[in-house]
N, C-alpha and C positions, 0 to 999 in steps of 0.2 A: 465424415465431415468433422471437420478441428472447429471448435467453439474459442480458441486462444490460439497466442500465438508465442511460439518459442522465445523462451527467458519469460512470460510473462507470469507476474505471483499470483497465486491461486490459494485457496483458501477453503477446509474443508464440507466436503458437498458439495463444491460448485463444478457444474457442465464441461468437463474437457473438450468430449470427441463423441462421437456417434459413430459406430460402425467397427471392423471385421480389426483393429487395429491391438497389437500386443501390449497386455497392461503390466506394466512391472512394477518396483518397488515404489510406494507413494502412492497410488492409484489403484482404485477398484471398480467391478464392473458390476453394474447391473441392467437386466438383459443386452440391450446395442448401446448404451448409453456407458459412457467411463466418467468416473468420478471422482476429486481429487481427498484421500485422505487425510492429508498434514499438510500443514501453512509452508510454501515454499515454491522453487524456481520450476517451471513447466520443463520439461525437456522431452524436446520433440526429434526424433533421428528414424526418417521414414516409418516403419509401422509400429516404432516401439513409444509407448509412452510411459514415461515416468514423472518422477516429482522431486526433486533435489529438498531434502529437508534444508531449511536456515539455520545455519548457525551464527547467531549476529554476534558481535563483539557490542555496541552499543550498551555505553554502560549511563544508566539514567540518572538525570539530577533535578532537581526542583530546579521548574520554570520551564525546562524544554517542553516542547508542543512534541507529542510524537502521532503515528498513526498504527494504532492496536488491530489486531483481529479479534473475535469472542470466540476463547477457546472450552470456557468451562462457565457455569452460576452457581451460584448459593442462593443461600436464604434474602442475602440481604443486600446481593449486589451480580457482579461477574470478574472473571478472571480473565487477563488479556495477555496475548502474546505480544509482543512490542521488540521483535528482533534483535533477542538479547536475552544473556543467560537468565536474566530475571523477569517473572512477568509483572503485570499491573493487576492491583486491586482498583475496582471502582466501584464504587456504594451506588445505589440507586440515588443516594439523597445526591449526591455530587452530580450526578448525571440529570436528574429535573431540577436541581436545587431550592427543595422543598422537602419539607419534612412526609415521610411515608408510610401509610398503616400498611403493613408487607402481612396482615390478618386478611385484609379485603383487599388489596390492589396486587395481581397478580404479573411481578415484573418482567414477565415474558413477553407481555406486550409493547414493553419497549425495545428489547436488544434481543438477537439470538444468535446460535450458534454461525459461526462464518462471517455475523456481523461487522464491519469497517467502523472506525470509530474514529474519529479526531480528538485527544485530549490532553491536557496539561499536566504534567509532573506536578503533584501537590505536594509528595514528601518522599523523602526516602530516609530510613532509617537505617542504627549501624550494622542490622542484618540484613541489611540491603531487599527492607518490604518495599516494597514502591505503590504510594498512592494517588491514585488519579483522580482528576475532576473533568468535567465535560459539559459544565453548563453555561460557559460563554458566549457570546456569540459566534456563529461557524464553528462549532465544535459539537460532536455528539456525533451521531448513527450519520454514515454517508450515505448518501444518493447517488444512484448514479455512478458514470466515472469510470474510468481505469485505474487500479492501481499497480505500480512498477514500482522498485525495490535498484536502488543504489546501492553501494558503501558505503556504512555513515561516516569515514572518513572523508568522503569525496562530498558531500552536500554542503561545505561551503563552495565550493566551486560551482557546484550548480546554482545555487545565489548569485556568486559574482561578488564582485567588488562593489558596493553603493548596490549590491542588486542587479545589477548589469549584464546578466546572464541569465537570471530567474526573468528579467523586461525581455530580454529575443524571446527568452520560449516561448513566452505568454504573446507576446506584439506580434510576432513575427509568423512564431506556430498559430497564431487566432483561438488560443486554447487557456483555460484557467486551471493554473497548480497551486498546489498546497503540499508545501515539504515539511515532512516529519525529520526532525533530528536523528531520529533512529535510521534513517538510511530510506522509509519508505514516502511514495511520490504519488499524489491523485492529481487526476487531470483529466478538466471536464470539456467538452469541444463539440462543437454542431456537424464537424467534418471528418467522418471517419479516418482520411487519410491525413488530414494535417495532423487527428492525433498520433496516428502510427509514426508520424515521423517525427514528433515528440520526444517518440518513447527512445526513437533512433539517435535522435541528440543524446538523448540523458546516455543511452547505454556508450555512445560516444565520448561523453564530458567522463564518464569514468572510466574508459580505457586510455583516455590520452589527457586528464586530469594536472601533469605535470608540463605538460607544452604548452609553449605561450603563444599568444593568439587564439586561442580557441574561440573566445567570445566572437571573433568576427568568422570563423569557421564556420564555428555552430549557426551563425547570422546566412551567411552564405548558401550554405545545406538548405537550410528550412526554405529560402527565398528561392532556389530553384528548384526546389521540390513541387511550391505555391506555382511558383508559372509554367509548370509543367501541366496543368489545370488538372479536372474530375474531379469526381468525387470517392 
């Protein structure tokens, strides 16, 4: 049994597949259950399973909202991968935005590994540290959700012009997203199949990203997909 579905990112520890299926580079088993070792693209090709490691281009600047994974912690905070040669530091204090006795409060009870995270570019400096905050509102540990992974050069088109592109998915697909600048996409939805075909827009708006009309394509797609009914 497949827990995920082809192209979708996965994130260390999490539930691939269950059963008699071949695990290869990316992924490991324990007993009938496969699990994915490193932040990256599912790839599924009948009984083989693997894991495309990311390599983002996505280079960070203060202000961009990105969407991190938790790859590592310290003493005083966690380290995120953010699809892109560099990762994110983020302080516990950025993340409750409160000052924190890290003597008594033991910060594993906020974030852990494989963790999703919504946060802000707070700084980057000229060796390119990058520091994040996460105590805005909607920002912090996700719930829930799918995450999918674009191009971060293609996520202005998935916005749209005025937004115009980010309103189909959301109106149309009956689903709520949240894009990361870095390339990656949550998207939360009551209906399991309007989300899949979410995901099918998006991985669509980046294969065909330079054709015009998409917006009313992608409008198209989703609306016949909707009166196609089920669930």
């Amino acid at each position: 049994m497949l827990y995920i579905q082809n192209r979708e990112l996965v994130v260390p520890g999490q539930l691939i597949a269950e059963g008699g299926y071949n695990v290869r580079e990316g992924a490991y088993r324990e007993g009938k259950q496969v699990y994915a070792s490193v932040v990256g693209l599912a790839d599924l090709r009948g009984q083989d399973i693997r894991i495309i490691p990311l390599q983002g281009r996505y280079i960070p600047k203060p202000g961009d909202v990105v969407i991190g994974v938790v790859v590592d912690s310290y003493y005083s905070g966690w380290i995120l991968d953010m699809n892109s040669p560099y990762m994110g530091n983020l302080f516990v204090s950025d993340l409750l935005r409160r000052k924190v006795d890290l003597v008594r409060e033991d910060i594993s009870q906020y974030l852990g590994m494989g963790d999703v995270v919504v946060a802000n570019v707070k700084d980057v400096d000229e060796r390119m540290r990058v520091q994040l905050e996460a105590g805005e509102p909607g920002m912090g540990r996700v719930k829930g959700g799918k995450l999918v992974e674009v191009s971060p050069a293609k996520v202005p088109r998935v916005i749209g012009r005025k937004g115009s592109m980010l309103n189909t998915l959301q109106d149309v697909g009956e689903c709520r997203l949240r894009v990361g600048q870095n390339g990656r996409i949550m998207i939360w939805g009551k209906n399991p199949r309007m989300i899949n075909a979410v995901v099918e827009a998006l991985l669509m708006i980046e294969r065909e990203a330079h054709i015009s009309g998409l917006t009313d394509r992608v409008h198209l797609m989703l609306e016949k997909i909707k009166s196609e009914g089920g669930e």
